[in-house]
C-alpha positions in Angstrom: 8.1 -23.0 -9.2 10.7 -21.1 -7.4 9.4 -18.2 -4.8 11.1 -15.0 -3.7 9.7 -13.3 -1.2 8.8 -9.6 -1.3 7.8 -6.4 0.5 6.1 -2.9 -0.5 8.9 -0.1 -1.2 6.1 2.5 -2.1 3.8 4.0 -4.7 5.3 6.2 -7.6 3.3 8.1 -10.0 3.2 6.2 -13.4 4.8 8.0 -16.3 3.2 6.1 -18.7 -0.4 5.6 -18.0 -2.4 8.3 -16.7 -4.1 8.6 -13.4 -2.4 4.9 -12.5 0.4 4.1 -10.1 3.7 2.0 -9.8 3.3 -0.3 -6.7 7.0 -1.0 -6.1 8.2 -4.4 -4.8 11.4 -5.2 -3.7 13.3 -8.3 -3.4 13.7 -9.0 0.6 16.8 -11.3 0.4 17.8 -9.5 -3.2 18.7 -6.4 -4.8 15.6 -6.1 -7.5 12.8 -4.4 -7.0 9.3 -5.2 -9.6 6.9 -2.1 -10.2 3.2 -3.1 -11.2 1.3 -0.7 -13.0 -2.4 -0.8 -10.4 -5.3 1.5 -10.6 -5.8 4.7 -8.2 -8.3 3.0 -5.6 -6.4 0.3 -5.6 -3.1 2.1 -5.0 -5.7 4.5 -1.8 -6.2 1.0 -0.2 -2.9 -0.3 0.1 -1.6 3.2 0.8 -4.3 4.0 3.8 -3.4 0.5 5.3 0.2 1.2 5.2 -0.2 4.3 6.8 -2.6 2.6 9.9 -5.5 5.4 8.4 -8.5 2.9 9.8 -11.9 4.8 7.5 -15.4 5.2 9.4 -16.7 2.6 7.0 -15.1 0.0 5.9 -13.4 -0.2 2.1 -13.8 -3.1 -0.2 -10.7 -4.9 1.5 -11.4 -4.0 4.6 -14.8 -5.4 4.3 -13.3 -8.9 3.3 -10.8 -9.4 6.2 -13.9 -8.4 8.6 -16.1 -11.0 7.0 -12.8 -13.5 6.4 -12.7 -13.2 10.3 -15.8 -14.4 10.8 -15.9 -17.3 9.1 -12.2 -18.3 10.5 -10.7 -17.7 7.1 -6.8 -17.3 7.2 -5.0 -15.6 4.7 -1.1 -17.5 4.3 0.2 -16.1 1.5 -0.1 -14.0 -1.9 1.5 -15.4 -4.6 2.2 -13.4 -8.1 2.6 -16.1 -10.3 2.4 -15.1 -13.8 3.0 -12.7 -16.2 1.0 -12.7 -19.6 1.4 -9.6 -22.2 2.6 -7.0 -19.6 -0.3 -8.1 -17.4 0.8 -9.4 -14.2 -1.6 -12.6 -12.2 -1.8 -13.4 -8.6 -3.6 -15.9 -6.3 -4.8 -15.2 -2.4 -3.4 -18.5 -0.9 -6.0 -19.1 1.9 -6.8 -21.7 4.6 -10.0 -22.5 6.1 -10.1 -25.6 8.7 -7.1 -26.9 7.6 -8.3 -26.8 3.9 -6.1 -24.9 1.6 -7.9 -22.3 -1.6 -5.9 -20.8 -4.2 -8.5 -17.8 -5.5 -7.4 -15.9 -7.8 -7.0 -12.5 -7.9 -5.3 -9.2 -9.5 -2.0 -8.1 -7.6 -3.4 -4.9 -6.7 -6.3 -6.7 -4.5 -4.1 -9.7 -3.9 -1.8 -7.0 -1.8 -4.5 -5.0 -0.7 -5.6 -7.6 1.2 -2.1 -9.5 1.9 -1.2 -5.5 3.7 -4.3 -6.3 5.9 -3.7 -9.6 7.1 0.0 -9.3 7.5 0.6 -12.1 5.1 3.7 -12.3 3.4 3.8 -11.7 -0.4 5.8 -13.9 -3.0 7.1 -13.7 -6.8 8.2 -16.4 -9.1 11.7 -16.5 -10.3 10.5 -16.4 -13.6 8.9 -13.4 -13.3 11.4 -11.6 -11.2 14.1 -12.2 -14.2 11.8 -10.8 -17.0 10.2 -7.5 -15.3 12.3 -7.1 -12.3 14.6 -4.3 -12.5 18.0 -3.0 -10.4 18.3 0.2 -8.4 20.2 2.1 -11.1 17.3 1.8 -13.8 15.2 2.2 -10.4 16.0 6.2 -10.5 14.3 6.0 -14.0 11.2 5.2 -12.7 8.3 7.3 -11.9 9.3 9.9 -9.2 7.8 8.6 -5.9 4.5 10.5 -4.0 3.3 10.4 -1.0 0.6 8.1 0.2 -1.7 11.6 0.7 -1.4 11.9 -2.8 -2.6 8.4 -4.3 -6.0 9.3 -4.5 -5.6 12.1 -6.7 -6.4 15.4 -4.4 -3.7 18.3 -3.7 -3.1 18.2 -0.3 -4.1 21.3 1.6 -1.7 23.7 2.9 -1.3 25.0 6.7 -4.7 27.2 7.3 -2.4 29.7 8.7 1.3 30.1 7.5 4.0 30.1 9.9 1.5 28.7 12.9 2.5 25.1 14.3 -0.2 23.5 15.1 -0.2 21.7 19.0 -0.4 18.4 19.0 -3.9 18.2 20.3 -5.3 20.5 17.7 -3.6 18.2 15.0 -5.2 15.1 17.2 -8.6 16.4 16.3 -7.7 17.9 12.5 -6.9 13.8 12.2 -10.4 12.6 13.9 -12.4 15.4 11.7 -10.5 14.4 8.4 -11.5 10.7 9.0 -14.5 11.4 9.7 -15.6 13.6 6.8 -13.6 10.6 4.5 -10.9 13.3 3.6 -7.8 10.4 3.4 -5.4 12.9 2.0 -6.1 15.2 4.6 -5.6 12.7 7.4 -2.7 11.2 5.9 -1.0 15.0 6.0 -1.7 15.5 9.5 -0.7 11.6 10.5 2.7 12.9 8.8 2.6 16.2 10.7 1.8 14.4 13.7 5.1 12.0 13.4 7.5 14.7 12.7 6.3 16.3 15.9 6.7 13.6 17.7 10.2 12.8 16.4 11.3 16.5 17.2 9.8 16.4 20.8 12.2 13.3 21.2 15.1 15.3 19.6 14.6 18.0 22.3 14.4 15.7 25.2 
């Protein structure tokens, strides 16, 4: 079975299922991209990871790598492998020892965790051609959010319109947001805190 190897282009809203998202794939050495239809924590896990949001506690996937680590388990792969009734089937290809494990797993958790160890995630060819799509029909797709968004919550607007916050007020906004478990929040001000930096470098 023929591989292609993929990365994350970003989370959409779905138009046609309420309260789920569109994790988009795209093809690395190709021109199609693949959306899966995955749940809302699923879509907050991948999303947090992406943006390097590290929780007080540690989330389901997190808690896996953590105890993967221990026990010298070594994530090598995901592999999305088949595609039954618009439902789409992945396996976690692991290694312990020098012994290889194929578990299998649903895409969203499969990539959850693959964002985690920095393993790289593969399609079959097979199911590329069927549900992959190109960039025109792309723009038809679901209009793309932000990762604050995933979880479902509005993000909150400046306390105090037309203030910029300094940098170290935004440094501690970011601890307190963590802290209190308030992902959206903290994703916002992680945003905030990159434009700032970007327009300090514009200025120098």
């Amino acid at each position: 079975m023929h591989k292609l190897q993929v990365d994350i282009l970003g989370l959409s809203t779905s138009p046609h299922t309420n309260g789920a998202y569109a994790l988009i794939l795209y093809e690395v050495d190709g021109k199609r991209k693949l959306p899966i239809i995955i749940g809302g924590f699923e879509a907050q896990a991948i999303a947090l990871k992406l943006e390097n949001i590290k929780p007080p506690r540690p989330f389901t996937h997190d808690l896996f790598k953590q105890i993967a680590d221990v026990f010298d388990l070594h994530v090598n792969e995901v592999f999305i492998d088949e595609l039954h009734n618009e439902t789409f089937y992945a396996k976690v290809i692991c290694e312990q020892g020098g012994v290889v494990h194929e578990i299998d797993a649903r895409p969203s958790d499969a990539i959850a965790i693959a964002v985690r160890f920095n393993a790289p995630i593969f399609v079959s060819e097979e199911i590329m051609n069927e549900a992959g799509i190109v960039e025109e029909q792309q723009k038809e797709e679901a209009e793309p959010v932000q990762p604050e968004e995933v979880s479902g919550g509005t993000s909150p607007e400046a306390e105090v319109p037309g203030v910029v916050s300094t940098e170290a007020d935004l440094k501690q906004k970011l601890e307190e947001a963590i802290n209190r478990e308030d992902y959206e929040e903290a994703a916002r001000i992680r945003d905030e805190l990159s434009r700032l930096s970007e327009d300090g470098g514009e200025e120098d």
